[in-house]
Backbone as JSON Lines, residues from 0, in Angstrom:
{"i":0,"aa":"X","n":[81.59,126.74,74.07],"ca":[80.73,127.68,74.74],"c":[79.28,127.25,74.51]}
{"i":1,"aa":"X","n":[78.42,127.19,75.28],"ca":[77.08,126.94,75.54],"c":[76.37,127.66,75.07]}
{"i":2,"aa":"X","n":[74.99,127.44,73.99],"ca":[74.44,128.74,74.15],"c":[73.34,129.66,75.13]}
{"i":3,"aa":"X","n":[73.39,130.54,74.68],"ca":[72.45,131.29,76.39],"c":[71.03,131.64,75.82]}
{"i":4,"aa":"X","n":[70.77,131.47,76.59],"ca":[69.17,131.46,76.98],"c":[68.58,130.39,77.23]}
{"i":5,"aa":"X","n":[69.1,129.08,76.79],"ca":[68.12,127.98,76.47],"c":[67.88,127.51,77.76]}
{"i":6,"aa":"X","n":[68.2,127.74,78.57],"ca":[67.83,127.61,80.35],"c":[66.59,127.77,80.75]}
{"i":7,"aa":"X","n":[66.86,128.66,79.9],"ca":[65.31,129.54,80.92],"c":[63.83,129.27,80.27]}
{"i":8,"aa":"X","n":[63.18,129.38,81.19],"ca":[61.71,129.26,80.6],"c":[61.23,130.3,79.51]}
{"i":9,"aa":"X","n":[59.93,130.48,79.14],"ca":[59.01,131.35,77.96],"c":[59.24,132.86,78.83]}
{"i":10,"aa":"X","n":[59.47,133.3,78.0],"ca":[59.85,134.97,78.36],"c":[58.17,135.68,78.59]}
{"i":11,"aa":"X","n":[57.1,135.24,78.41],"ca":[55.73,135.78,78.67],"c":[55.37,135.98,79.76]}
{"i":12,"aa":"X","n":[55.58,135.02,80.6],"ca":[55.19,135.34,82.22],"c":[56.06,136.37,82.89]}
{"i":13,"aa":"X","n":[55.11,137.21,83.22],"ca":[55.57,138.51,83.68],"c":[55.0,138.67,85.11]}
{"i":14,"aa":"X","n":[55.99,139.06,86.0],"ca":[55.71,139.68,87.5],"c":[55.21,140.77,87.73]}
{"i":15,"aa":"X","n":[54.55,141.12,88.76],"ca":[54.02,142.25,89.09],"c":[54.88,142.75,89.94]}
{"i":16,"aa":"X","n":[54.94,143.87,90.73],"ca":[55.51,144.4,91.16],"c":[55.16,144.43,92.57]}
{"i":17,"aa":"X","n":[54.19,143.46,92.57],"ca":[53.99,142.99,94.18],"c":[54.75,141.67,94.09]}
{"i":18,"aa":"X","n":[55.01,140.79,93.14],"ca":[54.89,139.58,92.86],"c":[57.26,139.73,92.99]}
{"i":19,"aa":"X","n":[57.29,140.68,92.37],"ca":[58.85,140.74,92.33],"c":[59.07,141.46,93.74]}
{"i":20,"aa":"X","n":[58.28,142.09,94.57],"ca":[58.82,142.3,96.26],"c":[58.93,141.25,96.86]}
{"i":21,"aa":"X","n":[57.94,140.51,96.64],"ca":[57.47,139.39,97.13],"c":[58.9,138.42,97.07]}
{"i":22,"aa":"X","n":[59.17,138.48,95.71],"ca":[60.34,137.33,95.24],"c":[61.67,138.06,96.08]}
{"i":23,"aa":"X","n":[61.99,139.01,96.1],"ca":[63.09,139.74,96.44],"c":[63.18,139.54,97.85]}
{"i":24,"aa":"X","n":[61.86,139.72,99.09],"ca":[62.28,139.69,100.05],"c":[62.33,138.39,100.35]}
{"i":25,"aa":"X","n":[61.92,137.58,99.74],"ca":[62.03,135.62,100.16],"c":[63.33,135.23,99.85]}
{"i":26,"aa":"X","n":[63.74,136.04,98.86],"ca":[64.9,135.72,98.16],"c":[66.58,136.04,99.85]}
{"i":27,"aa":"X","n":[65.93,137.46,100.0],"ca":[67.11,138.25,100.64],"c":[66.33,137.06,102.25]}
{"i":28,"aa":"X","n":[65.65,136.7,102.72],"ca":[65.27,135.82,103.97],"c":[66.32,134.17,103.77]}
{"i":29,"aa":"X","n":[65.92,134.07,102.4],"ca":[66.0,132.47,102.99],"c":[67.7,132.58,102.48]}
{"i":30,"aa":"X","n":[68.04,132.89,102.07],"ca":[69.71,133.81,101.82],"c":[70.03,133.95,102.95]}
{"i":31,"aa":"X","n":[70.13,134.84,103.99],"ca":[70.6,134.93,105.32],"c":[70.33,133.99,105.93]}
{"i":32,"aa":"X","n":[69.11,133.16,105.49],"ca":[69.08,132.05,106.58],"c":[69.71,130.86,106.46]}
{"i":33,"aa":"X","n":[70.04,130.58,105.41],"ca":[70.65,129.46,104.68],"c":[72.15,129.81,104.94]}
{"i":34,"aa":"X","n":[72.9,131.01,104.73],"ca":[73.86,131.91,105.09],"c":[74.29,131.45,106.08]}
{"i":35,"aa":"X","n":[73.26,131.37,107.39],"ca":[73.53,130.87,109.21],"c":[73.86,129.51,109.14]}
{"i":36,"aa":"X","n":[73.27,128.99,108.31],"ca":[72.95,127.45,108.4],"c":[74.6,126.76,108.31]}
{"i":37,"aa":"X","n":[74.93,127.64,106.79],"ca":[76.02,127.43,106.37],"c":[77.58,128.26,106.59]}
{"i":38,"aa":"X","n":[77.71,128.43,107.56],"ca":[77.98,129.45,108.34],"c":[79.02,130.36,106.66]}
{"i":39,"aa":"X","n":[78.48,130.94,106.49],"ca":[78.81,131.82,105.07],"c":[79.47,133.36,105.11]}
{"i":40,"aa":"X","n":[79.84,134.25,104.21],"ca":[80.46,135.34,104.79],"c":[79.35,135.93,103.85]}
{"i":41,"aa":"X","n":[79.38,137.26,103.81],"ca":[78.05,138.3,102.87],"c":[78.45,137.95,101.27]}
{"i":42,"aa":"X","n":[79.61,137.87,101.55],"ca":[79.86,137.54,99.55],"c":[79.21,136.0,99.11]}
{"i":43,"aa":"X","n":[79.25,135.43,99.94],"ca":[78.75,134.12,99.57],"c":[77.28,133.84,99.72]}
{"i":44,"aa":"X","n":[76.63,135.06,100.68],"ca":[75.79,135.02,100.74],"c":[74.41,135.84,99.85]}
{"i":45,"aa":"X","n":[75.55,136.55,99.11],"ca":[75.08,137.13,97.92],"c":[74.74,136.33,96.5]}
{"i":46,"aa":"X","n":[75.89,135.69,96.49],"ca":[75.91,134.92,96.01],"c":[74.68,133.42,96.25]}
{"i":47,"aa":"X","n":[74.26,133.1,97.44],"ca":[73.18,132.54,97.59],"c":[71.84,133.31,96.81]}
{"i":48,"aa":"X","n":[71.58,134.11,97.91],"ca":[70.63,135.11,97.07],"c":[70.17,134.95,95.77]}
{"i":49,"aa":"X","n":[71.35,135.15,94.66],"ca":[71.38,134.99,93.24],"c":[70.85,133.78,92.95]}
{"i":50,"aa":"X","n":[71.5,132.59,93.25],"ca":[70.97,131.46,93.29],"c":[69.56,131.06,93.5]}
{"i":51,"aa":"X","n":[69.09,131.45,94.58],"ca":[67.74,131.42,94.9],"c":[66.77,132.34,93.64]}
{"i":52,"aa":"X","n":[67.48,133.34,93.72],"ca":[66.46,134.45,92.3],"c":[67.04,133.4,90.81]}
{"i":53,"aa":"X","n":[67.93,132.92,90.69],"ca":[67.95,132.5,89.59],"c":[66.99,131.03,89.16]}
{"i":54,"aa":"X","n":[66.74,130.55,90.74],"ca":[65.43,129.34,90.46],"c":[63.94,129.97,90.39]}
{"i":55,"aa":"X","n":[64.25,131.1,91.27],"ca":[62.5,131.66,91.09],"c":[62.69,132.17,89.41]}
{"i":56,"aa":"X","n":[63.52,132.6,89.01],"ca":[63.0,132.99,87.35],"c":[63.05,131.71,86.5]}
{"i":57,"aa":"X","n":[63.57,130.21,87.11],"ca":[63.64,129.08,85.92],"c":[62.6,128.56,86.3]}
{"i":58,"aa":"X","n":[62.0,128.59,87.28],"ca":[60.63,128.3,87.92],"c":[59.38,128.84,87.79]}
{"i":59,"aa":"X","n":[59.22,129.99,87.33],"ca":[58.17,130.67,87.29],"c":[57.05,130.36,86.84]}
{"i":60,"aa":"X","n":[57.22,129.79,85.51],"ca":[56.35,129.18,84.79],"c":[55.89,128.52,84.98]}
{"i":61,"aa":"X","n":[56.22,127.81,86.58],"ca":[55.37,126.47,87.12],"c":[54.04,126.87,88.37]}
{"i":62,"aa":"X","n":[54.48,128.59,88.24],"ca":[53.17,128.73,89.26],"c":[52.06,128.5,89.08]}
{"i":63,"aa":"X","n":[51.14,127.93,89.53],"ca":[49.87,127.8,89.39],"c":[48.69,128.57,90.2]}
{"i":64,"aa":"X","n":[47.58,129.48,90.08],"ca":[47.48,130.31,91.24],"c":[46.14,129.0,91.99]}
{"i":65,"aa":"X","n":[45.64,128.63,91.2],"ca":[44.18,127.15,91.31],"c":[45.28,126.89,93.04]}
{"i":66,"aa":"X","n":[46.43,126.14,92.72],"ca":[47.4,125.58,93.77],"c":[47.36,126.39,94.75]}
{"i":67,"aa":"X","n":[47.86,127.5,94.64],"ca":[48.68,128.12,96.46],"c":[48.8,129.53,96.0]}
{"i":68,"aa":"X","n":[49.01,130.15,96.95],"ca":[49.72,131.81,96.97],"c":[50.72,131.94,95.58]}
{"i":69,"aa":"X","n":[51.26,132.81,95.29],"ca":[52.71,133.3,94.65],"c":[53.59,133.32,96.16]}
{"i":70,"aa":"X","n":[53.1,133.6,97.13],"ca":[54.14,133.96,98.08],"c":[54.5,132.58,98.91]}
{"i":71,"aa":"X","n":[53.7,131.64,99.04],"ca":[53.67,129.96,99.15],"c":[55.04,129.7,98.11]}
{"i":72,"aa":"X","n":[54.0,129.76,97.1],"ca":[55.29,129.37,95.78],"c":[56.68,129.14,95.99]}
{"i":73,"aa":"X","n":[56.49,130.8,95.97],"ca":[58.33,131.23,95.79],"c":[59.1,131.1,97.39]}
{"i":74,"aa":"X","n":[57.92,130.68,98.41],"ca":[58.81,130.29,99.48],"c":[59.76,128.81,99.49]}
{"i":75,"aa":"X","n":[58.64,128.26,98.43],"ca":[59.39,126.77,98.82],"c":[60.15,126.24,97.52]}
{"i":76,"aa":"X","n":[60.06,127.55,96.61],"ca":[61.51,127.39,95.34],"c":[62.66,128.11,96.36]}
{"i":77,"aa":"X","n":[62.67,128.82,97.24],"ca":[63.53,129.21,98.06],"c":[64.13,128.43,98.9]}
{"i":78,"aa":"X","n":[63.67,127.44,99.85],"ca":[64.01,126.39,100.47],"c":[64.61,125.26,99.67]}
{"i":79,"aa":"X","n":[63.4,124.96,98.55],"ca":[65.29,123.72,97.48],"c":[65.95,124.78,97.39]}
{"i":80,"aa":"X","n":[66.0,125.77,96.85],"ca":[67.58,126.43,96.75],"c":[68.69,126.25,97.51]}
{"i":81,"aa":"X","n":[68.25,126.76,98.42],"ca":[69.0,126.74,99.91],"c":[69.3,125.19,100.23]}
{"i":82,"aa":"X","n":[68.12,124.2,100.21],"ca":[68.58,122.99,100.47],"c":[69.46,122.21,99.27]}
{"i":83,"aa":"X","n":[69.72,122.51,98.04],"ca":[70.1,122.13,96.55],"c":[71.42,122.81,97.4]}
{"i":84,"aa":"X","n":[71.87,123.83,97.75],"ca":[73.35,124.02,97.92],"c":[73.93,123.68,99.58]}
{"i":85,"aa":"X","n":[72.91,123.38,100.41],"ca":[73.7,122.63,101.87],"c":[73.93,121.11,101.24]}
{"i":86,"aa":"X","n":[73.13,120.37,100.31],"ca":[73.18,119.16,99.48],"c":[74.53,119.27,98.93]}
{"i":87,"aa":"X","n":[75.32,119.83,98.31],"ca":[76.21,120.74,97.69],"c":[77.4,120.5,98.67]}
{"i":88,"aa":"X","n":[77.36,121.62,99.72],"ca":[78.53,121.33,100.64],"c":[79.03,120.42,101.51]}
{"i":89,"aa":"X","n":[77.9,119.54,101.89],"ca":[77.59,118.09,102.61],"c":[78.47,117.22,101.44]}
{"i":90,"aa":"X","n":[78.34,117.1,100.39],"ca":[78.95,116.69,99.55],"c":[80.86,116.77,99.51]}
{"i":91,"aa":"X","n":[80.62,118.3,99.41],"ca":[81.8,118.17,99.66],"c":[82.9,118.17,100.51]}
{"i":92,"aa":"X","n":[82.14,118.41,102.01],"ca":[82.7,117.83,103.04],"c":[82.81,116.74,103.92]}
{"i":93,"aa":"X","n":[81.93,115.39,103.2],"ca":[82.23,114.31,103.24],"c":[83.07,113.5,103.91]}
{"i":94,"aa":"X","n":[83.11,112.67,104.72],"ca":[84.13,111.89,105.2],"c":[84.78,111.04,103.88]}
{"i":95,"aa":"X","n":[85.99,110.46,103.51],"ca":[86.31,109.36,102.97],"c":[86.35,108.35,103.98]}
{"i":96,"aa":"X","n":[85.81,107.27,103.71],"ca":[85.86,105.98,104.4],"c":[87.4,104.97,103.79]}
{"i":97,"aa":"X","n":[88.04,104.78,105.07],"ca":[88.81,103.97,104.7],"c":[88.29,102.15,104.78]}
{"i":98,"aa":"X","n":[88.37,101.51,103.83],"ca":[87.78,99.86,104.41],"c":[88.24,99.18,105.1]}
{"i":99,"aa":"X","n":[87.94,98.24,105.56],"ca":[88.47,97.17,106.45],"c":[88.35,95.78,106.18]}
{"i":100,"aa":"X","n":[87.85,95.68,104.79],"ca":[87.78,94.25,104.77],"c":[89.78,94.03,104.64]}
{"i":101,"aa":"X","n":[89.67,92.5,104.88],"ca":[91.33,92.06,105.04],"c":[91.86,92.52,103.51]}
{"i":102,"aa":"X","n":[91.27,91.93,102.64],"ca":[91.94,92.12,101.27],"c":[91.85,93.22,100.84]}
{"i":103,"aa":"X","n":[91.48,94.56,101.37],"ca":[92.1,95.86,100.68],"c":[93.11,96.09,101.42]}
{"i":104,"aa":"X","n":[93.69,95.58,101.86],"ca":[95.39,96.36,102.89],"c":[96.28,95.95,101.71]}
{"i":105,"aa":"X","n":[97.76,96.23,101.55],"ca":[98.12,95.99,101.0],"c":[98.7,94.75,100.39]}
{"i":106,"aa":"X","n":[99.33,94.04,99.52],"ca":[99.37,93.01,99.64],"c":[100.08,92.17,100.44]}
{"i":107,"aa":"X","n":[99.85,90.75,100.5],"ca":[100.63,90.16,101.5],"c":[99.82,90.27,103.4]}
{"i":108,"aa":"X","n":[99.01,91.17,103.26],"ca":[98.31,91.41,104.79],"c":[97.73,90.41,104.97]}
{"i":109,"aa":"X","n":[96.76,90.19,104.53],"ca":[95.77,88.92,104.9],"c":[96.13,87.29,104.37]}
{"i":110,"aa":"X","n":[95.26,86.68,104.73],"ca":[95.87,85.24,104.65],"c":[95.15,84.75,102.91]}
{"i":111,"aa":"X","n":[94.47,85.7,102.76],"ca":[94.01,85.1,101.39],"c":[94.76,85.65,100.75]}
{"i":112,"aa":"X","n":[95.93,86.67,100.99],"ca":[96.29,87.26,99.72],"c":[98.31,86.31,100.05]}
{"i":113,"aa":"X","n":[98.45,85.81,99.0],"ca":[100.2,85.05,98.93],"c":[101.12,85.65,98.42]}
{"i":114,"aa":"X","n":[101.16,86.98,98.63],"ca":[102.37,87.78,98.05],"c":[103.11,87.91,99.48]}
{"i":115,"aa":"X","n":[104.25,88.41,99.71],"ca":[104.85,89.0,100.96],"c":[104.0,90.14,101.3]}
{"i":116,"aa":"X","n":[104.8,89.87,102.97],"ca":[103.59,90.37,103.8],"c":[104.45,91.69,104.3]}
{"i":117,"aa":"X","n":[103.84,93.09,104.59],"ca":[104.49,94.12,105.06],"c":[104.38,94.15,106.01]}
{"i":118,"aa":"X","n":[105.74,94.11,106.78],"ca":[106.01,94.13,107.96],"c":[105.78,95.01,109.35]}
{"i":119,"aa":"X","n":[105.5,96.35,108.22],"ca":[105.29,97.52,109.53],"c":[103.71,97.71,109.35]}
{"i":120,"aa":"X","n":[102.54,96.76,109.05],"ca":[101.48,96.66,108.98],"c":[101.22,96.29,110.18]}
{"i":121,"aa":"X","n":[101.24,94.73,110.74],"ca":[100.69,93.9,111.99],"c":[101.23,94.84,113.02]}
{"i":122,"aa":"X","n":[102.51,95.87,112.87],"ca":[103.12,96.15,114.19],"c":[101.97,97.28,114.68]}
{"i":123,"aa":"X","n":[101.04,98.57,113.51],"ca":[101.0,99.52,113.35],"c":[99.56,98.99,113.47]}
{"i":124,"aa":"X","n":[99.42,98.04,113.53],"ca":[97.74,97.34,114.35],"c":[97.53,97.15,115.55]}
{"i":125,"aa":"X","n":[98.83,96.69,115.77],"ca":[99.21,96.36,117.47],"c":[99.3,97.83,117.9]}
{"i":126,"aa":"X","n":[99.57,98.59,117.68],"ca":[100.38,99.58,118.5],"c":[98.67,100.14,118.71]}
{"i":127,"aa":"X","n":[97.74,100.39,117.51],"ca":[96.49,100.99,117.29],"c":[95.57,100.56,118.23]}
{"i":128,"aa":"X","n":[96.01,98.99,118.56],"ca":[94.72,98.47,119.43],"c":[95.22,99.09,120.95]}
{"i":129,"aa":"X","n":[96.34,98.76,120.99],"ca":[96.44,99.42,122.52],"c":[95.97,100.73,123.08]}
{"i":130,"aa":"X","n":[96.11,101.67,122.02],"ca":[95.22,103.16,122.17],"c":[93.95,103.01,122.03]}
{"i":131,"aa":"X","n":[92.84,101.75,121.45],"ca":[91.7,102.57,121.57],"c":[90.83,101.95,122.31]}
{"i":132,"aa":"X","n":[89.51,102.75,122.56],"ca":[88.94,101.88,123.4],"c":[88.01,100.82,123.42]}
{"i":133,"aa":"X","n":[87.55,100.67,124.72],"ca":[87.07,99.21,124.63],"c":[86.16,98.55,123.03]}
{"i":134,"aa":"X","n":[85.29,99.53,122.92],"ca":[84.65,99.38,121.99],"c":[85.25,98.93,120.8]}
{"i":135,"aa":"X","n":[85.44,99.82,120.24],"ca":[86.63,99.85,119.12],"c":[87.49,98.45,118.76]}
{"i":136,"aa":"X","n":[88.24,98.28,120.02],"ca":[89.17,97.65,120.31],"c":[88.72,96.06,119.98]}
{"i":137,"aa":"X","n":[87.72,95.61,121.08],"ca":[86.59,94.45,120.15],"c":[85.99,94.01,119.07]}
{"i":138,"aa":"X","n":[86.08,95.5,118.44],"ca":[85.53,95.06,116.82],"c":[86.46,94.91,116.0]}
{"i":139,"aa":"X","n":[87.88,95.34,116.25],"ca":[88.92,95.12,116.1],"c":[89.55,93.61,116.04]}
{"i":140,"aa":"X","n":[89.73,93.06,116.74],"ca":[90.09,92.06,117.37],"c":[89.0,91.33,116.88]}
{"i":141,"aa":"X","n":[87.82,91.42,117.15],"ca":[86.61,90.24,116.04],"c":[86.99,89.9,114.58]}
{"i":142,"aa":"X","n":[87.02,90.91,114.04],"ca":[87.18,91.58,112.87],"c":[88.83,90.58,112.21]}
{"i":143,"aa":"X","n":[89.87,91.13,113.23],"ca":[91.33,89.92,113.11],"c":[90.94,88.7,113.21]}
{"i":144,"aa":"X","n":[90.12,88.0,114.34],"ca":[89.87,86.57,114.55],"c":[88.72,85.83,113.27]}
{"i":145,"aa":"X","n":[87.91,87.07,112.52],"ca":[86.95,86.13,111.71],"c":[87.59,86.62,110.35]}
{"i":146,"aa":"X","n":[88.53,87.27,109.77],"ca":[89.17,87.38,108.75],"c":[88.43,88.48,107.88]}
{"i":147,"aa":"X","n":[87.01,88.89,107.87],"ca":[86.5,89.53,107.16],"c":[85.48,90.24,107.94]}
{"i":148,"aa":"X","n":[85.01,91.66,107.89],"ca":[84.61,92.55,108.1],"c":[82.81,91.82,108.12]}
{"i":149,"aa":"X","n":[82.51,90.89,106.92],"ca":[81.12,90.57,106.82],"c":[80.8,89.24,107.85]}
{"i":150,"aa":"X","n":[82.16,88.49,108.11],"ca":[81.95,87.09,108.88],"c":[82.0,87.98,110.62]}
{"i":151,"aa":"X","n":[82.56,88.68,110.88],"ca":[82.83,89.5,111.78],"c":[81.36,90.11,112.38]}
{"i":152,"aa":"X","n":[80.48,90.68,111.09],"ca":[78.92,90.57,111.68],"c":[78.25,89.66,112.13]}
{"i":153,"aa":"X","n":[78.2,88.52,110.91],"ca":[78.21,87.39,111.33],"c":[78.01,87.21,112.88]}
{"i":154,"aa":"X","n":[79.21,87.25,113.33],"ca":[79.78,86.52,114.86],"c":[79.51,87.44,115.76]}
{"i":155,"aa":"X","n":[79.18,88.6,115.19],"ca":[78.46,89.67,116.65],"c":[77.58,89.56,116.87]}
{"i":156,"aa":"X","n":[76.92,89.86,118.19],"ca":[75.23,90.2,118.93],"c":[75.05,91.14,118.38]}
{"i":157,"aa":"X","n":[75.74,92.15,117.72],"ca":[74.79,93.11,117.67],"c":[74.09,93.07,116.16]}
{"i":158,"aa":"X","n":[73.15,94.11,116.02],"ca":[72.37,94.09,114.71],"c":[73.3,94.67,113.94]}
{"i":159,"aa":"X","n":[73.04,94.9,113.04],"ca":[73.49,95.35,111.37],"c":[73.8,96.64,111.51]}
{"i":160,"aa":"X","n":[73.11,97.22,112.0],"ca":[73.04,98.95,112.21],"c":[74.08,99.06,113.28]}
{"i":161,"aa":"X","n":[73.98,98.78,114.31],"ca":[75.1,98.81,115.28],"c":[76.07,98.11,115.11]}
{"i":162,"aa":"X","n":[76.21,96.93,114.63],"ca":[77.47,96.72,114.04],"c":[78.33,97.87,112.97]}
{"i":163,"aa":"X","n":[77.9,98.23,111.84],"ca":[78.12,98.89,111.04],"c":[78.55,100.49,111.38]}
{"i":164,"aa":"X","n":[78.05,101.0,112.39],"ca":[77.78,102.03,113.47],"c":[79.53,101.95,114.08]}
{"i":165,"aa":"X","n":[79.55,101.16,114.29],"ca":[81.21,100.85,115.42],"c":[81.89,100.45,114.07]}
{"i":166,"aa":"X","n":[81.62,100.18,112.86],"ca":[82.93,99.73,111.95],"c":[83.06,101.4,111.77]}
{"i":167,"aa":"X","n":[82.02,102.45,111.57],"ca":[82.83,103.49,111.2],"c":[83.18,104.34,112.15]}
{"i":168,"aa":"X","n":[82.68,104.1,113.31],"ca":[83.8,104.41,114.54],"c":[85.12,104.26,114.22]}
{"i":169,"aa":"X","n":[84.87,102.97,114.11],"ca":[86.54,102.32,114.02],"c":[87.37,102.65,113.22]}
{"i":170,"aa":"X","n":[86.88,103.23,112.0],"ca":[87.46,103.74,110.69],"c":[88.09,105.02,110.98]}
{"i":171,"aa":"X","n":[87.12,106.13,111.47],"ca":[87.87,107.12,112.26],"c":[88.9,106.93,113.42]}
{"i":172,"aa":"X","n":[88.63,106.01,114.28],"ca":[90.07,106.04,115.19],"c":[91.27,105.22,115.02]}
{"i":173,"aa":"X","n":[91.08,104.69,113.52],"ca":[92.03,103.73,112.83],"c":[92.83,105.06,112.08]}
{"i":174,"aa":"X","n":[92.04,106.14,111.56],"ca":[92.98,107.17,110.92],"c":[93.75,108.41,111.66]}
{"i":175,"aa":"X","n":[92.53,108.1,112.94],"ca":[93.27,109.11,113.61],"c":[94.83,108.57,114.4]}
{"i":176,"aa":"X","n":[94.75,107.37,114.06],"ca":[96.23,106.55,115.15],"c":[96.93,106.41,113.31]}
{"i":177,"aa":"X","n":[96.71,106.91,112.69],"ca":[97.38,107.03,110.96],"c":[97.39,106.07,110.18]}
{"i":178,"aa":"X","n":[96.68,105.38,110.38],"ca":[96.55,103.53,109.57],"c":[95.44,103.8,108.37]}
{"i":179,"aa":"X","n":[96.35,103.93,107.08],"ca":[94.86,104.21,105.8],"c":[96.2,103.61,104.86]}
{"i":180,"aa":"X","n":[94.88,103.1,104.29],"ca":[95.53,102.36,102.56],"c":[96.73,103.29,101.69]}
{"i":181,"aa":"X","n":[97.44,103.09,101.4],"ca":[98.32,103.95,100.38],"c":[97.79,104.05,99.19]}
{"i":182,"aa":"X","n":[97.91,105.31,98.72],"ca":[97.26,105.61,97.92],"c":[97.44,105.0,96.24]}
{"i":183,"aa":"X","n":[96.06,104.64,95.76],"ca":[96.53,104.1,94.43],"c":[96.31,102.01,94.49]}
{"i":184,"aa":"X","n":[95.89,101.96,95.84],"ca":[95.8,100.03,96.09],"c":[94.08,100.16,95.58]}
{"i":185,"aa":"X","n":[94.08,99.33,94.61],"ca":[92.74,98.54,94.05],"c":[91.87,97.79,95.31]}
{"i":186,"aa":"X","n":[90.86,98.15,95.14],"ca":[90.19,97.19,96.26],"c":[89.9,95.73,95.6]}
{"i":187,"aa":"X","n":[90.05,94.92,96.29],"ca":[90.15,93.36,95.61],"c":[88.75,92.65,96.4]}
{"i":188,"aa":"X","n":[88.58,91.96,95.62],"ca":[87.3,90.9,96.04],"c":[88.07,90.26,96.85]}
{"i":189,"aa":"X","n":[86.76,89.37,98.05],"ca":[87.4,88.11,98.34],"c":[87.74,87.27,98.07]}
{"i":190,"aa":"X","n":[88.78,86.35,98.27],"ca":[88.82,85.03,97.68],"c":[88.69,83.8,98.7]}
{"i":191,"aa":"X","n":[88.1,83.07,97.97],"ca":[87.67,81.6,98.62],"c":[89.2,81.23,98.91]}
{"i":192,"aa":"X","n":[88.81,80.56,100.66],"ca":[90.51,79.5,101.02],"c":[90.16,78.48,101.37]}
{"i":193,"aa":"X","n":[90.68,77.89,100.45],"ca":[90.69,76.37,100.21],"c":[90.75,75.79,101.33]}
């Protein structure tokens, strides 16, 4: 168990009672608004709220009045709040990226790797390219003909950004046709072929 208090700032700085309306209604604003943002239900958005009042009291001690308003202040300890927990859910709704270089498939796929090769791999590539489209389908097929995902830039017109742009295209319509690593395969370096 942790002990409590040590969070918080010097217990001396004291609010006024314009200064705690002030905090309360910024608090209950950027709460509903952050609420919308995140499309939230009232419990969670209470729960924001709290959050936000719990940085204006670890914060307090940093007001300066020389600087800005109190009501400046505590607007924009309100906004990291709000932005500290969309940071938060962005997080955890995340895409996983599946890779594409040759040597993370399993073993035996690519030509650098000499173990046996799985058989319902090449079929379940073939079947993938025929569903997608043109786009896709080219970086695909580059990607098979230059062996590696980085020689594959290499050999494209396009820049870095747009190349990279269509590999995670491709990553999504590679999972959506069900083609992802089994779970638990090490990603392996390349290896030099002789």
């Amino acid at each position: 168990m942790t002990a409590q208090g040590t969070n918080y700032p010097e217990a001396g700085v004291r609010w006024s009672s314009h200064q705690l309306q002030i905090a309360l209604t910024a608090a209950n604003h950027h709460a509903q608004r952050g609420g919308r943002r995140l499309h939230l239900g009232s419990a969670d958005r209470d729960d924001l709220r709290q959050d936000i009042l719990l940085a204006m009291l670890q914060r307090r001690g940093q007001f300066d009045p020389a600087r800005g308003a109190w009501s400046t202040f505590i607007g924009v300890v309100a906004r990291h709040a709000v932005a500290d927990r969309v940071r938060a859910e962005r997080e955890k709704q995340s895409p996983t990226f599946v890779p594409l270089d040759v040597d993370d498939f399993p073993a035996g796929c690519s030509a650098t790797q000499q173990d046996a090769v799985d058989p319902s791999l090449p079929l379940a590539i073939e079947r993938a390219i025929e569903d997608l489209p043109a786009e896709p389908r080219a970086l695909l097929q580059l990607i098979r003909q230059t062996g590696d995902v980085a020689d594959a830039q290499r050999a494209s017109a396009q820049s870095c950004a747009s190349f990279y742009r269509g590999i995670a295209d491709l990553r999504f319509w590679l999972l959506a046709a069900g083609l992802r690593l089994p779970r638990g395969v090490a990603r392996r370096r390349s290896q030099a072929v002789a």
